[in-house]
Jmol script that loads the backbone (N, CA, C; Angstrom):
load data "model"
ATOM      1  N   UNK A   1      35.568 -12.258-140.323  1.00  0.00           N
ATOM      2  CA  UNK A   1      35.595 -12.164-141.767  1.00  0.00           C
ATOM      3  C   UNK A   1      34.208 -11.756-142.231  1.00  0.00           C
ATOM      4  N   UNK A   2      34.051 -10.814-143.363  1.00  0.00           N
ATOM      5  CA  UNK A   2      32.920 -10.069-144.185  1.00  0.00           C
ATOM      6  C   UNK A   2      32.099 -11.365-144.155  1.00  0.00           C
ATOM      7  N   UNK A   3      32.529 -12.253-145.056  1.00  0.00           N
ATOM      8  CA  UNK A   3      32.015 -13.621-145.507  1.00  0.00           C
ATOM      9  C   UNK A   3      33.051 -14.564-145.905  1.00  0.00           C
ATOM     10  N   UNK A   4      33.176 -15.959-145.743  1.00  0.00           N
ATOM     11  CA  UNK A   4      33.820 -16.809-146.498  1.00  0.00           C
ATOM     12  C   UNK A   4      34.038 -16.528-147.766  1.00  0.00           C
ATOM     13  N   UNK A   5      33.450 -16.372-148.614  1.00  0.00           N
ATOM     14  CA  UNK A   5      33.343 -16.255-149.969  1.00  0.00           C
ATOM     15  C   UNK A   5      34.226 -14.972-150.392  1.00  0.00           C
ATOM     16  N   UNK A   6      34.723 -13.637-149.548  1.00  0.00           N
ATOM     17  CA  UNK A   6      35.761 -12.925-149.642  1.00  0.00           C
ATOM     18  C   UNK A   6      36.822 -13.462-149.829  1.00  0.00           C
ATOM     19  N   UNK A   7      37.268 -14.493-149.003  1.00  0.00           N
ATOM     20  CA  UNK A   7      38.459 -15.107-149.063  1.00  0.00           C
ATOM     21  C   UNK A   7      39.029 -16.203-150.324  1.00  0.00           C
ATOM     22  N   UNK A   8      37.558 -17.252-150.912  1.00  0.00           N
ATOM     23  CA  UNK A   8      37.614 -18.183-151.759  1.00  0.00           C
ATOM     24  C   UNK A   8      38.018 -17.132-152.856  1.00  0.00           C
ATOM     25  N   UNK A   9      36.698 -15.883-153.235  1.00  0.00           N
ATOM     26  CA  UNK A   9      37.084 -15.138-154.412  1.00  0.00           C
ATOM     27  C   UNK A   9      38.399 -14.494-154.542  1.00  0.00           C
ATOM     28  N   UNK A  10      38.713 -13.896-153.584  1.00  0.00           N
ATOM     29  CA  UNK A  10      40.004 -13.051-153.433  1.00  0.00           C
ATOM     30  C   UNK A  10      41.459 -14.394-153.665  1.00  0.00           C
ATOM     31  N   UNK A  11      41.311 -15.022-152.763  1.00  0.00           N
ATOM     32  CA  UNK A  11      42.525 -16.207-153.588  1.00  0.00           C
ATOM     33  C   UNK A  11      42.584 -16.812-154.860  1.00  0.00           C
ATOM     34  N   UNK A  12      41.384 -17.006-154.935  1.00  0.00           N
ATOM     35  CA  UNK A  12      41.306 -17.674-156.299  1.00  0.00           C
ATOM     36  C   UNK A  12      42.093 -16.588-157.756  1.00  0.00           C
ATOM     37  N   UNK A  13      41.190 -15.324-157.497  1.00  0.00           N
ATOM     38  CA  UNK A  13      41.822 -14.161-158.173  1.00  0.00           C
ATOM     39  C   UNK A  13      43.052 -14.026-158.594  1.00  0.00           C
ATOM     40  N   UNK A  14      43.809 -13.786-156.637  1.00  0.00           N
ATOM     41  CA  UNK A  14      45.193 -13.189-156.816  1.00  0.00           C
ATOM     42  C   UNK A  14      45.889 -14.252-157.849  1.00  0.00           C
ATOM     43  N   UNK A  15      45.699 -16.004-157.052  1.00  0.00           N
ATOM     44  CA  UNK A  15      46.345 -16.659-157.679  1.00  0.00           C
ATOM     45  C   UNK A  15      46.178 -16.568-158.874  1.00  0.00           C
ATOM     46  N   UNK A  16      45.065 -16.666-160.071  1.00  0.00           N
ATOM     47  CA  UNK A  16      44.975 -16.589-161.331  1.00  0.00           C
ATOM     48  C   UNK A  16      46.291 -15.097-162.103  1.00  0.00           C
ATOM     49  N   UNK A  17      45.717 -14.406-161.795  1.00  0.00           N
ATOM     50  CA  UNK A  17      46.205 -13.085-161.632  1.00  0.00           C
ATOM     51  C   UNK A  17      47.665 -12.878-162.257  1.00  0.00           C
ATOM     52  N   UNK A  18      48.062 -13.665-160.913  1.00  0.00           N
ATOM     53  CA  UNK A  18      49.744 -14.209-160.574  1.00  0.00           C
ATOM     54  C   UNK A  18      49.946 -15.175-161.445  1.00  0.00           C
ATOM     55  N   UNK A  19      49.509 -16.182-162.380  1.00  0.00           N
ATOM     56  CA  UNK A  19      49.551 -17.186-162.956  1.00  0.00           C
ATOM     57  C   UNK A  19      50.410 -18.183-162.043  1.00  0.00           C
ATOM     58  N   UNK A  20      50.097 -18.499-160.604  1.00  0.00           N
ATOM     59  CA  UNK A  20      50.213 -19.416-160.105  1.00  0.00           C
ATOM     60  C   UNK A  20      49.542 -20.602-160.010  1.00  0.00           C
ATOM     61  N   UNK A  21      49.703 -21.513-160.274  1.00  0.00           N
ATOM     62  CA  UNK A  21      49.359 -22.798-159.968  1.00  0.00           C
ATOM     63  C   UNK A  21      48.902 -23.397-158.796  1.00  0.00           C
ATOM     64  N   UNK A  22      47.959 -24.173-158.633  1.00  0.00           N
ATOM     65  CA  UNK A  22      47.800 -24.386-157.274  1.00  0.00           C
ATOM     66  C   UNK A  22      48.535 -25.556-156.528  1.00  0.00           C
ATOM     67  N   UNK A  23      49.136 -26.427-157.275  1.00  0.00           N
ATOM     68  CA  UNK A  23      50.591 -27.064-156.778  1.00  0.00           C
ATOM     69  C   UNK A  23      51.586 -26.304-156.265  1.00  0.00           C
ATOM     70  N   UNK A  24      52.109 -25.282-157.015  1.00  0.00           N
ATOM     71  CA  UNK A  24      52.881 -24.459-156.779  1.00  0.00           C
ATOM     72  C   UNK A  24      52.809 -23.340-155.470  1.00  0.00           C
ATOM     73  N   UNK A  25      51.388 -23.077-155.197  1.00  0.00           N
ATOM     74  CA  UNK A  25      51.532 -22.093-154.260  1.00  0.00           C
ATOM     75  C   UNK A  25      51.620 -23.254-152.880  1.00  0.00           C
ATOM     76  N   UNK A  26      50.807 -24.340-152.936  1.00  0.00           N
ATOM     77  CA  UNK A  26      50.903 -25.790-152.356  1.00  0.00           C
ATOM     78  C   UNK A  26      51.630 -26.145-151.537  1.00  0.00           C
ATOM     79  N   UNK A  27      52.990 -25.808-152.162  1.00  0.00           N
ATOM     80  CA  UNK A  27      54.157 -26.202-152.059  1.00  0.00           C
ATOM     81  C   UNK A  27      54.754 -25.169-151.602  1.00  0.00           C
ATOM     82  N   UNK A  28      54.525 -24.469-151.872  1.00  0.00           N
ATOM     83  CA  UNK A  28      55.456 -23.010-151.154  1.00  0.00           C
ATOM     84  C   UNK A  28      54.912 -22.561-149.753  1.00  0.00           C
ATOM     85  N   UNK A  29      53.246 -23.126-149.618  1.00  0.00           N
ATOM     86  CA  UNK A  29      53.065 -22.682-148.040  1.00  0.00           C
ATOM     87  C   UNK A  29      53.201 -24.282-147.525  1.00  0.00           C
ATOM     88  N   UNK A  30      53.194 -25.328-147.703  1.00  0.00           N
ATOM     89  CA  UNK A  30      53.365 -26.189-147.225  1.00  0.00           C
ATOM     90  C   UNK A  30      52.186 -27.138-146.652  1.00  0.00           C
ATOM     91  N   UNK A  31      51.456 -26.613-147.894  1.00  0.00           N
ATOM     92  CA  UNK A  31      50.003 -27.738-147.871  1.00  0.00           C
ATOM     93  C   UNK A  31      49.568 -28.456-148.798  1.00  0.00           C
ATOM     94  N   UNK A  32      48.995 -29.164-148.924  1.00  0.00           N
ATOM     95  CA  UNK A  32      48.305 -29.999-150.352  1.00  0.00           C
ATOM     96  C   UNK A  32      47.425 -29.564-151.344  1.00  0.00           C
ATOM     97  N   UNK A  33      48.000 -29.565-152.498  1.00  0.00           N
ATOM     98  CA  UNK A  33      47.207 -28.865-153.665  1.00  0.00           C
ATOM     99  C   UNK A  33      45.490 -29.058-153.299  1.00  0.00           C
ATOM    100  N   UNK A  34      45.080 -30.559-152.692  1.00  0.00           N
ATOM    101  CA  UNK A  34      43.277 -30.191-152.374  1.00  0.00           C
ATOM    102  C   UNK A  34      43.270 -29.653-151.232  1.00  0.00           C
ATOM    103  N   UNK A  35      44.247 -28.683-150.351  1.00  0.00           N
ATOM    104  CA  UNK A  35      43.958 -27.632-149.222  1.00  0.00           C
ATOM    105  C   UNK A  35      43.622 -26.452-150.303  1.00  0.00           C
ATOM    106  N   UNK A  36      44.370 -26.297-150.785  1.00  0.00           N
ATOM    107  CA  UNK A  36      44.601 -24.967-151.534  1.00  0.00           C
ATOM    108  C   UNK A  36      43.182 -24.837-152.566  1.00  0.00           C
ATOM    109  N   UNK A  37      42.786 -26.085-152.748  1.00  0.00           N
ATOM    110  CA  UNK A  37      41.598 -26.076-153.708  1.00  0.00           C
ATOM    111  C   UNK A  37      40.427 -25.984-152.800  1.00  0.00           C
ATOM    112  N   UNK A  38      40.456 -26.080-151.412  1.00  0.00           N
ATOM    113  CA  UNK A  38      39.406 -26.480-150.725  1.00  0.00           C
ATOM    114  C   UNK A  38      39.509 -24.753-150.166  1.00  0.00           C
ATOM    115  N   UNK A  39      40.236 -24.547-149.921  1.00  0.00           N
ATOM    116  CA  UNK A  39      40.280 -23.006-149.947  1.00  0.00           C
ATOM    117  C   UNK A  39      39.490 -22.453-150.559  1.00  0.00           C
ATOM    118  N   UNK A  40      39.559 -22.660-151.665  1.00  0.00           N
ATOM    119  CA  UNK A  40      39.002 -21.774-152.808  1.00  0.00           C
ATOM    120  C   UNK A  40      37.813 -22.259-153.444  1.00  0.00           C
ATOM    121  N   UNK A  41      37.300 -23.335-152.843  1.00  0.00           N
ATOM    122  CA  UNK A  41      35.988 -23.006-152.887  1.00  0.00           C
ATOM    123  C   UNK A  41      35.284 -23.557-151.772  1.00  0.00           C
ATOM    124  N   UNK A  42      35.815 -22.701-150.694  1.00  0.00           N
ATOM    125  CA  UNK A  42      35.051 -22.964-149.435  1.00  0.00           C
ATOM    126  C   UNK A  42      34.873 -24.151-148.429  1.00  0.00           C
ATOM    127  N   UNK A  43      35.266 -25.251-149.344  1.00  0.00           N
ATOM    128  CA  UNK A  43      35.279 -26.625-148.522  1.00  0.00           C
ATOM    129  C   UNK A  43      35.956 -26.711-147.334  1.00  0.00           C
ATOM    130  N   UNK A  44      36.986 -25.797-147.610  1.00  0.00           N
ATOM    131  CA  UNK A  44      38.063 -25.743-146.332  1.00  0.00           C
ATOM    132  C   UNK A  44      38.541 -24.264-145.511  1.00  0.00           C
ATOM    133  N   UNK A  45      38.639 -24.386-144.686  1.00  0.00           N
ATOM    134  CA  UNK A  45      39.297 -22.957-144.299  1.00  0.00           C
ATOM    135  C   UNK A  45      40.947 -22.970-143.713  1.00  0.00           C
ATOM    136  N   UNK A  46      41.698 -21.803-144.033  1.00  0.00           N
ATOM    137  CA  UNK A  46      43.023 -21.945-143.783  1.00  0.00           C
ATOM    138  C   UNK A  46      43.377 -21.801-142.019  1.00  0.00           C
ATOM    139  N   UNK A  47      44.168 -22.376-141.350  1.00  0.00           N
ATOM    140  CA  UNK A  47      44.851 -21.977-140.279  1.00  0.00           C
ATOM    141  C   UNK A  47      45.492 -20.396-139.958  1.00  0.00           C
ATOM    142  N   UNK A  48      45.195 -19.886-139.275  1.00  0.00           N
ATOM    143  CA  UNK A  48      45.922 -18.640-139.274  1.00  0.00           C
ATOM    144  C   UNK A  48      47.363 -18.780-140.119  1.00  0.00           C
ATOM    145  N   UNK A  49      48.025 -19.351-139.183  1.00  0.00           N
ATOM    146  CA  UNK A  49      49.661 -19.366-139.769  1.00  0.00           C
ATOM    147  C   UNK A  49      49.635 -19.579-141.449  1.00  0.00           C
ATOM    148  N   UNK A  50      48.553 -20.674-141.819  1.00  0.00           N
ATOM    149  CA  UNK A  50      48.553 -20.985-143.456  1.00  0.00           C
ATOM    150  C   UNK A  50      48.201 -19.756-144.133  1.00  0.00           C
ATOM    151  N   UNK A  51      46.949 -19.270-144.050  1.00  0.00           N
ATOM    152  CA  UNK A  51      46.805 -17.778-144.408  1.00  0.00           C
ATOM    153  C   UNK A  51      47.846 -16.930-144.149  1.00  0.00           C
ATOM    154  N   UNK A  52      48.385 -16.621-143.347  1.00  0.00           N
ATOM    155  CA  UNK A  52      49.726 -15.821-143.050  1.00  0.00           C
ATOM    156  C   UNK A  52      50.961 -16.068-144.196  1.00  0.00           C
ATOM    157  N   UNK A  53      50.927 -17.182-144.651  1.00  0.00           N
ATOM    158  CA  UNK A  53      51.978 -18.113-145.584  1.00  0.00           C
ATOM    159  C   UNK A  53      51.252 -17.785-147.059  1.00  0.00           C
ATOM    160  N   UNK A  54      50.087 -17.665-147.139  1.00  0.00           N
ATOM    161  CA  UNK A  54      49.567 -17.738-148.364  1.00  0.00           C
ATOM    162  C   UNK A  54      49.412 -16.245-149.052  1.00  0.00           C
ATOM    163  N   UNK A  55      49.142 -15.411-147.811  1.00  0.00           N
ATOM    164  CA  UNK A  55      49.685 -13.858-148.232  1.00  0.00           C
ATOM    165  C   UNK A  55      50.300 -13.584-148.595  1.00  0.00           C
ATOM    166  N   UNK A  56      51.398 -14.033-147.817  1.00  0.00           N
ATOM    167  CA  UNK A  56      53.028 -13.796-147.906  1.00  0.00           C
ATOM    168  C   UNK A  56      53.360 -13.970-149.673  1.00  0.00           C
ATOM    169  N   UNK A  57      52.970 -15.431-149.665  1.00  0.00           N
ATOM    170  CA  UNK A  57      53.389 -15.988-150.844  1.00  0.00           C
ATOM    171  C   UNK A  57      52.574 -15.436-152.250  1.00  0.00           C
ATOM    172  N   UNK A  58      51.708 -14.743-151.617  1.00  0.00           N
ATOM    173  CA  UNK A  58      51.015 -13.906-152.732  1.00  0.00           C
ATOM    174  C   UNK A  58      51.133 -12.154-152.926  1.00  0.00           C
ATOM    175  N   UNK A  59      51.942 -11.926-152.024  1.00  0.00           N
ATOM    176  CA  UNK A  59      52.276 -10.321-152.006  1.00  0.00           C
ATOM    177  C   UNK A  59      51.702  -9.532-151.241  1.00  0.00           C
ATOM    178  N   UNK A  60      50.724  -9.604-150.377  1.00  0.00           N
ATOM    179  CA  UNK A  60      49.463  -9.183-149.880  1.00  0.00           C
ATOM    180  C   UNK A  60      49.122  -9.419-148.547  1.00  0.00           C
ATOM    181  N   UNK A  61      48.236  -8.939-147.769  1.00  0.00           N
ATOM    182  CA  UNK A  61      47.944  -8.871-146.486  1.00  0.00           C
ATOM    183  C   UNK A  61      46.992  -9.864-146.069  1.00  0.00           C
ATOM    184  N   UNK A  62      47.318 -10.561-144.473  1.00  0.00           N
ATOM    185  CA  UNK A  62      46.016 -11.087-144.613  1.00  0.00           C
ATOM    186  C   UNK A  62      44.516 -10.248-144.374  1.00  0.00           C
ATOM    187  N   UNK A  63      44.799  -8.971-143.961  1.00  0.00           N
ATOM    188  CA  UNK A  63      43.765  -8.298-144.282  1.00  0.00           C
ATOM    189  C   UNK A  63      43.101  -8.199-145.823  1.00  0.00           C
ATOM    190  N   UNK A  64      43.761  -8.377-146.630  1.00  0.00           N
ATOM    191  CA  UNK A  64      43.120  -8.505-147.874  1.00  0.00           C
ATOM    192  C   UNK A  64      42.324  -9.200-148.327  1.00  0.00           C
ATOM    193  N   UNK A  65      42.614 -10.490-147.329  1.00  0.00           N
ATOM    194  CA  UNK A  65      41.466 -11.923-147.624  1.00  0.00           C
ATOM    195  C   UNK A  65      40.767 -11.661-146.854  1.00  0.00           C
ATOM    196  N   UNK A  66      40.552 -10.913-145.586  1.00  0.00           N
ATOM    197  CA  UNK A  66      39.648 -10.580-144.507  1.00  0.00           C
ATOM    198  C   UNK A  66      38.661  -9.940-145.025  1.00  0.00           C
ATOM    199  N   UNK A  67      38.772  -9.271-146.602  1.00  0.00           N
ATOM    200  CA  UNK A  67      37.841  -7.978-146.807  1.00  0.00           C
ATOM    201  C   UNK A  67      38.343  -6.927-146.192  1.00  0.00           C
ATOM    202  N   UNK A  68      39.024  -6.598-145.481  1.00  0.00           N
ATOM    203  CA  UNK A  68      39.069  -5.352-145.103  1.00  0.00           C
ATOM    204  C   UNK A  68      40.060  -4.577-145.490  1.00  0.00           C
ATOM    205  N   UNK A  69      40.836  -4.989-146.694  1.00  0.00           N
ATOM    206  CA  UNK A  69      41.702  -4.485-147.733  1.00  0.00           C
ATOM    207  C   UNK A  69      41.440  -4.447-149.175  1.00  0.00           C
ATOM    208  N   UNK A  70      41.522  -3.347-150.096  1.00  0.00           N
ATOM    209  CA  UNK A  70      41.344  -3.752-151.504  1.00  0.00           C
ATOM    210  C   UNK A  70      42.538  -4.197-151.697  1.00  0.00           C
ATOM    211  N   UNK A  71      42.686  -4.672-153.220  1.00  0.00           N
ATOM    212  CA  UNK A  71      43.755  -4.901-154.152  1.00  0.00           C
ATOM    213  C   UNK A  71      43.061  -4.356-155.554  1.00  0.00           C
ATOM    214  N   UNK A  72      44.283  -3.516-155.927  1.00  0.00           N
ATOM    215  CA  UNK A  72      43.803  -2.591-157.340  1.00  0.00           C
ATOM    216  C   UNK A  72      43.317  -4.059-158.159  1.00  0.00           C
ATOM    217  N   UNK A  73      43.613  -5.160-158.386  1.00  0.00           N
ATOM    218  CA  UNK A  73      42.979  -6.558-159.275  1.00  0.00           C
ATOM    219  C   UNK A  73      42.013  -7.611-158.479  1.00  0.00           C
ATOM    220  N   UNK A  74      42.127  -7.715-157.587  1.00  0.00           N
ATOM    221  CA  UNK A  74      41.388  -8.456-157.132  1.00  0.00           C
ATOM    222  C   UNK A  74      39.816  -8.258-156.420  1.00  0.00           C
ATOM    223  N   UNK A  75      38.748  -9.157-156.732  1.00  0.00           N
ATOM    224  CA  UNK A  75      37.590  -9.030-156.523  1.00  0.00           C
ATOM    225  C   UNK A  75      37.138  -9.232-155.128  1.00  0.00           C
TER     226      UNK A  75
END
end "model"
wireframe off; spacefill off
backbone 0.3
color backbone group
């Protein structure tokens, strides 16, 4: 990965973006709203498979959180 901080900014984004919730996406990959928060600001990092789930659930690649994908909205 470019940097950690690709990944915190870029989720944080999509999710806003998406007007998802962070319960909601939580729940749909099958982790705890303070994973999903720890995500996003670095405290935590995702499991492959969770990232894989969190793409999914966001439309997008996990190359996109890697940096090595744009998204026309996301930073």
């Amino acid at each position: 990965m470019k940097d950690m901080t690709t990944l915190q900014k870029r989720l944080h984004c999509l999710r806003w973006e998406k007007g998802i919730k962070i319960q909601d996406l939580a729940k749909q990959v099958g982790v705890s709203a303070s994973a999903i928060s720890g995500y996003e600001t670095g405290r935590r990092t995702p499991s492959v498979d969770v990232l894989h789930k969190i793409a999914k659930a966001l439309g997008v690649t996990v190359d996109f959180f890697l940096g090595d994908e744009q998204h026309e909205h996301a930073g």
